[in-house]
NUFIMI-585735 format. One record per residue: y, z, x of N, C-alpha, C in turn; residue in one letter. Coordinates in pm, whole numbers, padded with zeros to 5 digits, always signed. Atoms other than C-alpha are relative to their C-alpha. Example, Ala and Ser with C-alpha at 12.3 -4.5 7.8 and 13.67 -1.06 7.14 Angstrom:
2
-00119+00000+00089-00450+00780+01230+00120+00000+00090a;-00119-00006-00082-00106+00714+01367+00109+00073-00077s;
END
This chain:
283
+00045-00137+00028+05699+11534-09466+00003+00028-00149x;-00015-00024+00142+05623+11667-09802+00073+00124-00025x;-00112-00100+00055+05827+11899-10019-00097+00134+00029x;+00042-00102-00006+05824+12257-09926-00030+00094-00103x;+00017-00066+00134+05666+12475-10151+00045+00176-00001x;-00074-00162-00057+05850+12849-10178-00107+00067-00026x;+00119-00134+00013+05612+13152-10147+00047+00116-00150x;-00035-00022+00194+05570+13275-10508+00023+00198+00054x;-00068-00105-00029+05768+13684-10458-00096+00116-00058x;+00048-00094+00033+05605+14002-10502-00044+00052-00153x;+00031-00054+00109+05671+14068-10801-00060-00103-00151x;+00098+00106+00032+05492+13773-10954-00172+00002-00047x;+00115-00086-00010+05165+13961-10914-00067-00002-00153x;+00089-00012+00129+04930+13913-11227-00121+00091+00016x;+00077-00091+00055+04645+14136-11366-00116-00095+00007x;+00127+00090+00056+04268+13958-11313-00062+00064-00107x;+00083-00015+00086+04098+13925-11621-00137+00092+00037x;+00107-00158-00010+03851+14228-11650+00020+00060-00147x;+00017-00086+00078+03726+14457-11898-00080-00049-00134x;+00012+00069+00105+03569+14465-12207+00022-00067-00152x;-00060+00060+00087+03781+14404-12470+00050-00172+00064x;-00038+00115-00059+03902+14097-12246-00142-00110-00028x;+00132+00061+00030+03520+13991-12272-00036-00002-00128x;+00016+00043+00133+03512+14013-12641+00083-00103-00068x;-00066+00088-00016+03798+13805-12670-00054-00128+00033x;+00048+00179-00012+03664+13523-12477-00136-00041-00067x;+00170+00021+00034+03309+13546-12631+00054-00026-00174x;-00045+00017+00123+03486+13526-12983+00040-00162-00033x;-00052+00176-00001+03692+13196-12903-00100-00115+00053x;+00110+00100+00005+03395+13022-12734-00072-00004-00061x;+00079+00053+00096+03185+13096-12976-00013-00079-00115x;-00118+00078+00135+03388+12962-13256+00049-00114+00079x;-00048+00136-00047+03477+12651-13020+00147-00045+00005x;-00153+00020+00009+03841+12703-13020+00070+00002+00146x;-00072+00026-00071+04097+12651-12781+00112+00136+00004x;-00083-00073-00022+04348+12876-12629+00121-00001+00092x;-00116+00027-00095+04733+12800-12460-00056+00111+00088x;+00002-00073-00135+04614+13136-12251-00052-00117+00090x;+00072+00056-00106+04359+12932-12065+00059-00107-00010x;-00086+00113-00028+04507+12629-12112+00100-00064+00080x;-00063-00025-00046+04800+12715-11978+00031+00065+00099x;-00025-00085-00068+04708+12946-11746+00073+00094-00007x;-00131-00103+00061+04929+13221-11879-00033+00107+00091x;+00052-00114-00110+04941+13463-11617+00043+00153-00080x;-00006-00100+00073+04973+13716-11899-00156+00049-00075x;+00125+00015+00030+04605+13621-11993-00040+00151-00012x;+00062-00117-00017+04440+13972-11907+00061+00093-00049x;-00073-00107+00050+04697+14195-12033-00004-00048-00172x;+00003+00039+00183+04697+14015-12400-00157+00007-00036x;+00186+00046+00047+04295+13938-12400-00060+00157+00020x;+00051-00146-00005+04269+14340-12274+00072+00050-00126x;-00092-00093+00155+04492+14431-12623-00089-00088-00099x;+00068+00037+00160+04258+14212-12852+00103-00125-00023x;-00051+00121+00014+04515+13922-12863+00018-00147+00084x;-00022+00088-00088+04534+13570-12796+00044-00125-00079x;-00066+00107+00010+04747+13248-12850-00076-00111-00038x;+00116+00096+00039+04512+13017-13053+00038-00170-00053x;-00095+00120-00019+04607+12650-12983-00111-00157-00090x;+00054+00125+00099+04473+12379-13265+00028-00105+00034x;-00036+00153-00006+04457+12042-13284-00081-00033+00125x;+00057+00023-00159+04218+12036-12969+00049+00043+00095x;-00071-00092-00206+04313+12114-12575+00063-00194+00061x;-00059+00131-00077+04457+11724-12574+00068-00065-00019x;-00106+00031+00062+04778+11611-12557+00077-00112-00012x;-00109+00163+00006+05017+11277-12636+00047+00024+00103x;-00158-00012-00091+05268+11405-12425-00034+00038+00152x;+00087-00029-00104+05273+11473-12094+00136+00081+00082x;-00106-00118-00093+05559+11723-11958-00041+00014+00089x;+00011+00049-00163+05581+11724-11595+00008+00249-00028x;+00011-00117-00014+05586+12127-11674-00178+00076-00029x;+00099-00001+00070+05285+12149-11844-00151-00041+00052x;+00116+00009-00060+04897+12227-11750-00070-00083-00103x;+00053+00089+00137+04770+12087-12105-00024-00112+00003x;-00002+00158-00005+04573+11769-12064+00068-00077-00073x;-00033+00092+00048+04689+11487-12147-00064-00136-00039x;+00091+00128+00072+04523+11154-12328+00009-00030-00125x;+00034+00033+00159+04365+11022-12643-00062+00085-00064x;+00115-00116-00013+04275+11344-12798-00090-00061-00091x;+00144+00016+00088+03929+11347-13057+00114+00005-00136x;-00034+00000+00109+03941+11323-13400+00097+00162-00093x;-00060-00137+00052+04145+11660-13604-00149+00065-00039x;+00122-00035+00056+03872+11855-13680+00053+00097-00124x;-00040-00097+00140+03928+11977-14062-00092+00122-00014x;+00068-00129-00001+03682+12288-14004+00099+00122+00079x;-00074-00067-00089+03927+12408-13725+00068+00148-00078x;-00042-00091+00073+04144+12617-13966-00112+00124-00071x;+00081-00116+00044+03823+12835-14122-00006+00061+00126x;+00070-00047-00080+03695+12877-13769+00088+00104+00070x;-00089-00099-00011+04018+13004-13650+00026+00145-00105x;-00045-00123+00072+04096+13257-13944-00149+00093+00026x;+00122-00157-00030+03717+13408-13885+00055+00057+00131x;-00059+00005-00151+03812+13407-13514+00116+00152-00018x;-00097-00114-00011+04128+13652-13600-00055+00119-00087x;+00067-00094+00080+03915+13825-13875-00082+00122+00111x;+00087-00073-00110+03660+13922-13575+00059+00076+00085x;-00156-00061-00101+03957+14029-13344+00010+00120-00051x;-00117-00147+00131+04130+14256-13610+00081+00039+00071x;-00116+00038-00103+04441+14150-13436+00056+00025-00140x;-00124-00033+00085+04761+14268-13658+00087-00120+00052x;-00102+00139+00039+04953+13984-13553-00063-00106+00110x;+00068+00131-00056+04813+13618-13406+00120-00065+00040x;-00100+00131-00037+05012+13355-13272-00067-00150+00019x;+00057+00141-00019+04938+12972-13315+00078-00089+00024x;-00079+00138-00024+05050+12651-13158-00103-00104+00038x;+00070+00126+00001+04900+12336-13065+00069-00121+00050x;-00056+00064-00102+04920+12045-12860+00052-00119-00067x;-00092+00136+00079+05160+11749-12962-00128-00117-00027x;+00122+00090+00076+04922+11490-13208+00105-00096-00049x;-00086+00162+00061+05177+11176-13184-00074-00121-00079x;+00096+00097+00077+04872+10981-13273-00046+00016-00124x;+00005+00020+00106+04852+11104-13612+00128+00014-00113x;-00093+00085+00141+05027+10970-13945+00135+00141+00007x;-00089-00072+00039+05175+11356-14015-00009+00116+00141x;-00026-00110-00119+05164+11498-13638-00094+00135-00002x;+00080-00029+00028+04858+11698-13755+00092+00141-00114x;-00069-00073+00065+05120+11900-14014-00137+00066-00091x;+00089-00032+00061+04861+11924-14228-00132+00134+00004x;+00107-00098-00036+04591+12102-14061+00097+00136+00065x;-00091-00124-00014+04853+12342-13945+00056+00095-00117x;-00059-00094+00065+04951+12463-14261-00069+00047-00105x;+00096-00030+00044+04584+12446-14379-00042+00204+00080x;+00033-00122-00114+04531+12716-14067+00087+00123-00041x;-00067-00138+00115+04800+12940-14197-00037+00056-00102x;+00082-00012+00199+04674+12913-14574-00140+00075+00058x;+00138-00085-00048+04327+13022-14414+00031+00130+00042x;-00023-00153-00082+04447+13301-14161+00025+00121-00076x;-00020-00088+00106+04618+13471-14449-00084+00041-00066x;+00148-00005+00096+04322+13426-14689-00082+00093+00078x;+00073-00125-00064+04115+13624-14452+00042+00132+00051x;-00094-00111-00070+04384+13842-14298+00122-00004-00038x;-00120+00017+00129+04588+13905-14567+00112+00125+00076x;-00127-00095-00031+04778+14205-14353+00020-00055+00133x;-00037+00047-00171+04785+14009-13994+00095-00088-00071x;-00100+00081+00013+05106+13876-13958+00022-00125+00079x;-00011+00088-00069+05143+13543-13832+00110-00089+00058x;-00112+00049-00077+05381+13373-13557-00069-00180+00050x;+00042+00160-00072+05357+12966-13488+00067-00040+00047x;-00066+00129-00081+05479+12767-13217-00039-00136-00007x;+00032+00172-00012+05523+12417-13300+00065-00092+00037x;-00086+00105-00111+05603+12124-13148+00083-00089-00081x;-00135+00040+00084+05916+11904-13263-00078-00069-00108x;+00048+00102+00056+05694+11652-13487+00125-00096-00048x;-00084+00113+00014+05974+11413-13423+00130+00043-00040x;-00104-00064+00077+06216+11640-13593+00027-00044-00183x;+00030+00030+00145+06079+11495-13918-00008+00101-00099x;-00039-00084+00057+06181+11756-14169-00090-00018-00077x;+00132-00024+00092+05889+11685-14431-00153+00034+00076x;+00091-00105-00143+05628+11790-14117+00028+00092+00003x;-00033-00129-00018+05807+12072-14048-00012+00062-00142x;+00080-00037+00137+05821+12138-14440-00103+00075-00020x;+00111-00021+00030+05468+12180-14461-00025+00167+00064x;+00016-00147-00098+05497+12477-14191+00074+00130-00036x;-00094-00096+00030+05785+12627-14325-00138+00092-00143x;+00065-00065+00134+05605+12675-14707-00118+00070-00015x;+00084-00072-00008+05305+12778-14570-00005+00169+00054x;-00049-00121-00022+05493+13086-14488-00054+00089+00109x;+00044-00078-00125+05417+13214-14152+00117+00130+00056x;-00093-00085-00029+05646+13508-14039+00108-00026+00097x;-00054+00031-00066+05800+13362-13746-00049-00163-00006x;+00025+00170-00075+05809+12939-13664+00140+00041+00153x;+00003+00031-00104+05868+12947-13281+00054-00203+00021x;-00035+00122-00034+05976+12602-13135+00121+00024+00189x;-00038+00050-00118+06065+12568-12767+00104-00079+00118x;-00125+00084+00001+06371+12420-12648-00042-00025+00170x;+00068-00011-00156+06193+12492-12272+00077-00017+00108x;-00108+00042-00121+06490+12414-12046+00122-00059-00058x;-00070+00013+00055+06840+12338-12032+00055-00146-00002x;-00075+00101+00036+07070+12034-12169-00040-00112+00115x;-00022+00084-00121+07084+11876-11831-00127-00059+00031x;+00126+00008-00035+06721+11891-11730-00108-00061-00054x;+00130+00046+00066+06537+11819-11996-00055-00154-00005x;+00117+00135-00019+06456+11453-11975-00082-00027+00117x;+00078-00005-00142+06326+11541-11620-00119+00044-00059x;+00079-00100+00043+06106+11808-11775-00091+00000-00104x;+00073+00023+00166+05988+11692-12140+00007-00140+00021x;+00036+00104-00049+05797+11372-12143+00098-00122-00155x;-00092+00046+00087+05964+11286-12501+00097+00089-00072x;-00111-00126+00040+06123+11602-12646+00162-00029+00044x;-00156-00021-00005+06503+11576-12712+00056+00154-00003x;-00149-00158+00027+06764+11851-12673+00034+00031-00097x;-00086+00014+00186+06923+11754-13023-00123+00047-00096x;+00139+00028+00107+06577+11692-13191-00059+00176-00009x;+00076-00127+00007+06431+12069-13079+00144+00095-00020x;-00131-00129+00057+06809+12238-13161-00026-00063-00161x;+00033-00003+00128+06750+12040-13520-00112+00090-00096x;+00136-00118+00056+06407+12192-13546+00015+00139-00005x;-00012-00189-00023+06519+12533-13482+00081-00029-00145x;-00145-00026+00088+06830+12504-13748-00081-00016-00112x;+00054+00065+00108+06593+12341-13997-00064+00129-00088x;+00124-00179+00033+06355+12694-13978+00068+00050-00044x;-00107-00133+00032+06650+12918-13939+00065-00042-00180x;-00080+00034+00169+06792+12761-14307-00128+00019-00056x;+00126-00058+00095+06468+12823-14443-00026+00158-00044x;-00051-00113+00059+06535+13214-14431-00168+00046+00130x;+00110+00023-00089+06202+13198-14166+00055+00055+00124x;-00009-00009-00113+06231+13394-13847-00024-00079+00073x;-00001+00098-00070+06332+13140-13601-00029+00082+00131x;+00056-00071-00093+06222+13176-13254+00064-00093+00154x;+00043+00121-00124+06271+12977-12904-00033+00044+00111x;+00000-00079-00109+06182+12983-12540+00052-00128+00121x;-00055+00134-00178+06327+12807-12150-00074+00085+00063x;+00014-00025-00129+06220+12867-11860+00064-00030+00114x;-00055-00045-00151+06376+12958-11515-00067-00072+00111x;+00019+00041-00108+06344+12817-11178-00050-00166+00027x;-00008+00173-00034+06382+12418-11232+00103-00053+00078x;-00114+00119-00033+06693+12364-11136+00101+00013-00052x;-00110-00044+00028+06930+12522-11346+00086+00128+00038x;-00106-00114-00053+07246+12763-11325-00026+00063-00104x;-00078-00135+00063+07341+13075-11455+00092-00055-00135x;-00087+00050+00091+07595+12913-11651-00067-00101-00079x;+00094+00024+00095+07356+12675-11792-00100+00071-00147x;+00063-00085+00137+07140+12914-11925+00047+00079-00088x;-00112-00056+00091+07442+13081-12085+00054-00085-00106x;-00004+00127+00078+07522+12761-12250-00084-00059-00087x;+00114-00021+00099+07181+12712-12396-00024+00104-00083x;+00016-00129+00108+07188+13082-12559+00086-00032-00066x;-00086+00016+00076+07482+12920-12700-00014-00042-00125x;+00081+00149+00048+07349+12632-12829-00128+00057-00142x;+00102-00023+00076+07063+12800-12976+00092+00104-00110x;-00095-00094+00049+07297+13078-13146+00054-00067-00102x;-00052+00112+00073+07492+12773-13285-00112-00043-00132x;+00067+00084+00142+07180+12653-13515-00108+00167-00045x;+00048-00112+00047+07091+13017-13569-00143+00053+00053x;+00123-00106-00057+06797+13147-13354+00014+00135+00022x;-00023-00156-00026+06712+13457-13357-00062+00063+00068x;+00108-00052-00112+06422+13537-13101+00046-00092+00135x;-00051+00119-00134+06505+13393-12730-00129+00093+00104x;+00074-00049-00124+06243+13447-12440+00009-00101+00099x;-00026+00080-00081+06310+13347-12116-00111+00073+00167x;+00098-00054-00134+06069+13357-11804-00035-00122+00066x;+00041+00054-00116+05976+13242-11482-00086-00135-00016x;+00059+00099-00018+05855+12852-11422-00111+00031+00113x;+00068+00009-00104+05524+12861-11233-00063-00182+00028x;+00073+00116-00011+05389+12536-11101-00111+00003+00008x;+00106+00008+00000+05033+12461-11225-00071-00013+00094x;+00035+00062-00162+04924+12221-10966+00100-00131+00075x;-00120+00100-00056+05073+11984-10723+00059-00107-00092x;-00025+00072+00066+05070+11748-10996+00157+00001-00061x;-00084+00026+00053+05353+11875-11142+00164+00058+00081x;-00132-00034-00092+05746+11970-11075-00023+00127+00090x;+00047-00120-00071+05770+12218-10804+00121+00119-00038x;-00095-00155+00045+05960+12565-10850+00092-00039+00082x;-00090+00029-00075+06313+12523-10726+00055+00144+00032x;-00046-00136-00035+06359+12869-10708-00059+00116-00119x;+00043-00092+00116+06228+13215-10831+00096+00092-00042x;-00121-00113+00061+06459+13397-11093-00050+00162+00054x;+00060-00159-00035+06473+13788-10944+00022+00086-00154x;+00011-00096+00055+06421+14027-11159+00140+00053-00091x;-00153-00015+00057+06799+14114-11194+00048-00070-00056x;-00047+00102+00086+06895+13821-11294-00030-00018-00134x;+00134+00016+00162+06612+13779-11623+00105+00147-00077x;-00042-00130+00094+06794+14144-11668+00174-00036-00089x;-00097+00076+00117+07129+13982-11726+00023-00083-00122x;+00084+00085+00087+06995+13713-11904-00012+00076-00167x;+00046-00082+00168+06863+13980-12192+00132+00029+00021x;-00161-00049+00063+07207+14162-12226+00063-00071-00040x;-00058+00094+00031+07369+13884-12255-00045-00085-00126x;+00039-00005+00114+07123+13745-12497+00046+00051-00099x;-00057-00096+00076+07221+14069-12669+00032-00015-00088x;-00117+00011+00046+07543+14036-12683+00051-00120-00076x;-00033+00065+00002+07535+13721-12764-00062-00021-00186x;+00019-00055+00163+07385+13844-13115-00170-00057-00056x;+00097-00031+00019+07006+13764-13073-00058+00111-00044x;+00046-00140+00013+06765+14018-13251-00080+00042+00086x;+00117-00043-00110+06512+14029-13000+00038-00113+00146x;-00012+00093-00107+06554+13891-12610-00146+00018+00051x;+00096+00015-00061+06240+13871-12412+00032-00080+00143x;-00071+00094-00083+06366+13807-12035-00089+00088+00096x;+00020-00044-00100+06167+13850-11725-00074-00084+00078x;+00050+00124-00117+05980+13681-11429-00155-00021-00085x;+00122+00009+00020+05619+13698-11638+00006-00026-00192x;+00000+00030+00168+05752+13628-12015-00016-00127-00025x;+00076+00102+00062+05561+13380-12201+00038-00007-00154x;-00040-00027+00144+05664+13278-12584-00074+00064-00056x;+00085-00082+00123+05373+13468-12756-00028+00173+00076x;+00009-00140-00060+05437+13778-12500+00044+00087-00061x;-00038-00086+00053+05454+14064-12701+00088-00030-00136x;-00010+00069+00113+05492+13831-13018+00035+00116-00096x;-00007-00083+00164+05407+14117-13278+00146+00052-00004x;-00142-00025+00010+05774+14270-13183+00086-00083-00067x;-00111+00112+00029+05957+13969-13306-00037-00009-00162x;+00027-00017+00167+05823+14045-13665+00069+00074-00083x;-00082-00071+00013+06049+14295-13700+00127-00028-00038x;
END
């Protein structure tokens, strides 16, 4: 018999894409040929960010080295970097007239500097055109190579994001190469840069309560200062299945505790995504 799959809870309930700011949005990014973790990812926040004029603009292509058993984001040999990417994006947020953007991009093990480069070209651009949009990037460990990350830091983005995605125990189930150590280095590396640091896990793999208390630790320890924590959905069968859905109450402890635990911003609930309600964390 195959594994049972739990019935995803009421309050789970997403918003279908509608409207027309949602339709200017997508007619902006396809036209410009860009990529987006919403769709990518399926972000079941999609319609509520794409109806406010914002959206999560994911470089480096839609194709990834890696292959996280969490993760909708193909996987393969992606194409070449495309060095236009960075203009096309900053018109892209110009057209928007989005006050704050968020960028990440899919792990590029196959090149020399992890595509550092064009990432901190894309910043240098975004600014140049949108000299008052503030910008937030999620990036991926690039090995925990500190002259990669470098490049991201100096290009001065307001927040660097980085992912720690689950806890201690789990993660080599969960992340196809991502270390525990390697993405708590990357955080510490930001946070000493004077750079709003950022991270995010997710709920319902397989961990405890006390786990995820242990990871706010952890992260606390190398100085993060943004934490968002939300609900694991499973893409498709392909990947791990939900071992359980965090309620509501729980995500609520979760933030207090955060809190208390001397985060400036928590972000905790069954539908929080790292770039959910991003512009707050600028603050």
């Amino acid at each position: 018999m195959g594994e049972v799959r739990i019935k995803k809870p009421a309050w789970l309930k997403t918003q279908v894409p509608a409207g027309k700011r949602y339709l200017d949005v997508r007619d902006i990014v396809e036209k410009n040929h860009l990529h987006t973790i919403c769709t990518s990812g399926h972000c079941p926040n999609m319609a509520e960010c794409w109806g406010r004029g914002t959206a999560t603009f994911m470089i480096l292509g839609d194709i990834c080295t890696r292959s996280c058993k969490f993760c909708n984001v193909k996987t393969g040999r992606p194409l070449a970097a495309d060095r236009n990417e960075p203009q096309r994006v900053a018109e892209s947020v110009r057209m928007m007239g989005v006050k704050h953007v968020v960028i990440t991009s899919v792990d590029r093990d196959d090149l020399d500097d992890g595509g550092a480069g064009i990432w901190a070209m894309t910043i240098k651009k975004v600014r140049e055109l949108n000299p008052s949009t503030t910008i937030e990037t999620l990036i991926p460990d690039f090995d925990g190579k500190k002259d990669l990350i470098l490049q991201i830091i100096e290009a001065q983005p307001n927040v660097i994001s980085h992912n720690l995605e689950t806890v201690r125990r789990i993660t080599p189930i969960v992340r196809s190469k991502a270390k525990y150590e390697i993405s708590l280095g990357v955080i510490r590396f930001i946070a000493e840069s004077g750079i709003r640091s950022k991270s995010g896990i997710m709920t319902g793999l397989g961990e405890t309560e006390e786990e995820v208390y242990e990871t706010m630790d952890d992260l606390r320890s190398v100085d993060c200062q943004v934490l968002t924590i939300g609900q694991y959905l499973q893409p498709t069968k392909r990947h791990l299945s939900v071992k359980e859905f965090t309620s509501p109450e729980v995500f609520e402890r979760y933030r207090k505790a955060g809190l208390e635990k001397g985060f400036r911003h928590v972000e905790s609930s069954p539908l929080i995504r790292s770039s959910y309600h991003a512009e707050k964390h600028v603050l």
